[in-house]
DOKE-450640 format. One record per residue (C-alpha): x, y, z; residue in one letter. Coordinates in steps of 0.02 Angstrom, whole numbers, plus 50000, padded with zeros to 5 digits. Layout:
REM DOKE-450640
XYZA
...
//
This chain:
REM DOKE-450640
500005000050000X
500755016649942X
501455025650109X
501425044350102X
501575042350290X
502355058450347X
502975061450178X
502294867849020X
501674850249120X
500344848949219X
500974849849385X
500524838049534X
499964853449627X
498604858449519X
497054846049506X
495724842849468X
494994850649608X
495744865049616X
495304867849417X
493464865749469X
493694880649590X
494174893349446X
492504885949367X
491624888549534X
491774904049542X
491024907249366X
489384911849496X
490134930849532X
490014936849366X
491204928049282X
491484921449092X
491644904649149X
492434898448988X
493564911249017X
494054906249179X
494294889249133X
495714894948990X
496614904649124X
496784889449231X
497424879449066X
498674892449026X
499274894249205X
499504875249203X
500364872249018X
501334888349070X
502194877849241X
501344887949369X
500864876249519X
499584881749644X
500384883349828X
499024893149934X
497374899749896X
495934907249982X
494044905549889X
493184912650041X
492074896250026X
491574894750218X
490424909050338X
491934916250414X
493864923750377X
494834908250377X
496074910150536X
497244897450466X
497604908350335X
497284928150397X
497684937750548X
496834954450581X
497564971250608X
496654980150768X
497284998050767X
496775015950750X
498515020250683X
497885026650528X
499025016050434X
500615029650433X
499825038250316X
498415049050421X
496925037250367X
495435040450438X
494805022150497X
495115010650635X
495464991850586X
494244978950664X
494424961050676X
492184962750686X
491084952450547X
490384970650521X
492214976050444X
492644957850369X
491484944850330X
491354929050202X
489804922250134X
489324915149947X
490864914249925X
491544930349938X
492524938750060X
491704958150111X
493074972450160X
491704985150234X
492325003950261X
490865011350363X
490605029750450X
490595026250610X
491715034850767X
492685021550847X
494135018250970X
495925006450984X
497425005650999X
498615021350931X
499985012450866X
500114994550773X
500714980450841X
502504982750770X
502584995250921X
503054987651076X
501994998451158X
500394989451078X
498984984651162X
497704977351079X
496094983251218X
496824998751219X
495665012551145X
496555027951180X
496215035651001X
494565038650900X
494355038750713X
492765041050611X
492675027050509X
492955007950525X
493444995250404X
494814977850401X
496394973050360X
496994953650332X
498654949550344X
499424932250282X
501054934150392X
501614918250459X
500214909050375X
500764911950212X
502174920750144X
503394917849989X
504874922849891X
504414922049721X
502754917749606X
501124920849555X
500004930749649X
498174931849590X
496694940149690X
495034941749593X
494044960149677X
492764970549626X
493174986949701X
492345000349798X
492055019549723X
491925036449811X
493015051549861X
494195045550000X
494065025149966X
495765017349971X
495834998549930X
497314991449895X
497954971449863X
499914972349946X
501514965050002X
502564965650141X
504104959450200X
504104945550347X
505644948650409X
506114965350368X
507994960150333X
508634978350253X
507674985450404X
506144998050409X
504945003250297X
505305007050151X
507424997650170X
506484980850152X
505294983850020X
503444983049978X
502664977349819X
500794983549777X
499894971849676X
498354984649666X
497755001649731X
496585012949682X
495875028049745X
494255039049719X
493455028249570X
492095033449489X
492455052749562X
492205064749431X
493365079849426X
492495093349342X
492155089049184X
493385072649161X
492975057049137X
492715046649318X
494295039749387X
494715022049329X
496295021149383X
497425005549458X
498945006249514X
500724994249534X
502025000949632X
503544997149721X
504485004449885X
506195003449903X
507575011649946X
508195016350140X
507105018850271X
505705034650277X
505985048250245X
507245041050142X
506125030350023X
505765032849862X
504125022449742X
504305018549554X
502615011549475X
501305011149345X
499555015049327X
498205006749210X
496695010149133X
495384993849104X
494954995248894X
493405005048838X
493255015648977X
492714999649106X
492925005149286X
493494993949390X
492284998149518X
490814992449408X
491314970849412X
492474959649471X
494294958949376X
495854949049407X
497274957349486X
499024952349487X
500904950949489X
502244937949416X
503634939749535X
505244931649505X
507374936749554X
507634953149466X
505974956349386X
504204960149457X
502954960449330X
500714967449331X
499274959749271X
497664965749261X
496524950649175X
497794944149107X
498584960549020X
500374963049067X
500504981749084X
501994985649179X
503604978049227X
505404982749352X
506744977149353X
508334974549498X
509304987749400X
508085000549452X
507764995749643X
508814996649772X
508984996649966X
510165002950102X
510135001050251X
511025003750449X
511874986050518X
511944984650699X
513464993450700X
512925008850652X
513665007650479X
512745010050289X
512774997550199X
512144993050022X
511064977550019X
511264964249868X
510944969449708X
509024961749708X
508824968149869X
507534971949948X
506454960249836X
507544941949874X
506644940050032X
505034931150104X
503394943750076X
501634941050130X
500234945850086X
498874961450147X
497074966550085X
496324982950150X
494984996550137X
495785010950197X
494815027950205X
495415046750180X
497285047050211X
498725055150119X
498415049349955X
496305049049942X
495915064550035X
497315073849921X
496835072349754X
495245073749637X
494015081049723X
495195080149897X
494425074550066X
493225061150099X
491475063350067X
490365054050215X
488855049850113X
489835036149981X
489885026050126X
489775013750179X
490865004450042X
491594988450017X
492904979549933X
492534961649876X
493644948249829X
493124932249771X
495044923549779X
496704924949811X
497854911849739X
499614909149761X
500704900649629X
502544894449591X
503504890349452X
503744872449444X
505204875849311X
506154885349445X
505514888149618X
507224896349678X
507084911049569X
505354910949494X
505904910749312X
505404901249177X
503394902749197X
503304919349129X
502224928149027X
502904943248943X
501994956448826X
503584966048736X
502314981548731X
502014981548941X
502804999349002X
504564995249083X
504625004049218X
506525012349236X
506485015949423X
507745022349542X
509515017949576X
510445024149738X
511545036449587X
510025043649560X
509405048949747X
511075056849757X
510975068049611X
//
């Protein structure tokens, strides 16, 4: 999630079963036929299902999700508190509901990367409510496929986003150890003026040394014909793999970076800089995160700035998230790829370049 915070074989893994869940869920409006020549494709292409989610039970699957409880506002002066309640995060018909809703609510102040967290304590207020699941611990990767199926919610100051994070933060904070974002949007279907409504996705990644130090190269994306992506469900995702992180959006590869335009640096425990690896940060475990956040530094600031009260409440919906690996090369991720020469390459930032 963008941080403005203060600034060719079928594969063992992939059966039967798990093609019949792509057909499945053909029931959220869905061209099941076209569903069905994804899965084929992923499976002739050596991708190998490792995790997934279809949000087929009555409740967020705790073997798979933790909750964020905080009023933190996310470092980037959102305006919600996160809830672990059914009324922020709920699953039924096989969907999983991300609800933003006004309401005034209290928790804790900081997150519970602070050691001063508390998770009963209320000591700060906020406006609205909504969720945030986090795979940490329960699932998290280096290198592969990562596809999440959403329909997304629309008004001034909505914020979803479909994210990475590091588990282990190895180059140290945020943004030293990186964060890919598969998806994030803000303020769809807003009309500035006389424009068209905002349609706009975006792919981004943070990199760099630790904030205020960070710098963000990414992409954003416009569905064909003038299809918001607020209006129906669409298939978000990324093809990571060492060196090269690469966006989908159905299928359409719009955007790719590469290693020569990351970087990270970072403080050892000595006190002393020191470059990380040249694929660093993006060589090391990530997990997964799927949000609703409300107002904040990026919403409230642009189009028609703020948040406006009566959009809500809104919700994000996601019908999957499944998590693949190429059975060609699990150590580095290549050899599953699919490429579009025409996708925008993305040049990015080098640590020359922060200097100038």
């Amino acid at each position: 999630m963008t941080h403005f915070a203060n600034n060719n074989s079928l594969l063992p893994g992939l059966t039967a079963l798990t093609l019949a869940s792509f057909i499945l869920s053909g029931c959220h409006s869905v061209d099941t036929e076209s569903q069905t020549q994804t899965a084929t494709s992923l499976v002739n292409a050596g991708w190998q299902m490792v995790w997934q989610d279809e949000f087929d039970g009555n409740a967020v699957n705790a073997n798979k999700w933790s909750f964020a409880v905080d009023c933190y506002g996310g470092g980037n002066n959102e305006a919600q508190c996160y809830t672990a309640r059914a009324e922020n995060a709920s699953v039924a018909d096989g969907l999983l509901t991300i609800t933003a809703i006004k309401e005034r609510f209290s928790g804790p102040a900081v997150n519970d990367s602070d050691p001063s967290y508390e998770v009963n304590d209320t000591s700060k207020t906020l406006d609205y409510t909504s969720a945030r699941l986090v795979s940490k611990n329960k699932g998290d990767w280096k290198f592969g496929r990562f596809e999440i199926r959403a329909k997304l919610p629309q008004g001034q100051g909505t914020w979803p986003a479909i994210w990475m994070l590091p588990t282990d933060w190895v180059y140290g904070p945020w943004a030293g150890s990186g964060e890919i974002d598969i998806m994030e949007a803000v303020n769809l279907k807003v009309v500035v003026e006389d424009s068209a409504p905002v349609s706009a996705v975006h792919g981004t990644l943070h990199y760099g040394k630790q904030w205020p130090n960070n710098v963000y190269t990414g992409q954003e994306y416009h569905l064909a014909n003038g299809v918001n992506p607020a209006d129906d469900f669409h298939v978000y995702a990324v093809e990571w793999q060492q060196d090269e992180i690469r966006w989908y959006v159905d299928d359409v590869h719009f955007a790719t970076q590469r290693s020569s335009g990351w970087y990270s640096q970072y403080i050892d425990n000595k006190g002393e800089t020191v470059n990380a690896p040249n694929d660093a940060p993006f060589n090391q475990p990530f997990h997964l995160l799927l949000n609703l956040a409300v107002g904040g530094d990026w919403a409230a600031n642009v189009h028609n700035k703020g948040i406006d009260p009566e959009v809500f409440p809104q919700s994000m919906l996601v019908d999957y998230v499944r998590v693949y690996q190429c059975g060609d090369s699990p150590t580095t991720g290549a050899g599953c790829e699919t490429i579009d020469e025409d996708a925008q390459l993305v040049s990015g930032k080098t640590l020359t370049d922060t200097i100038q």
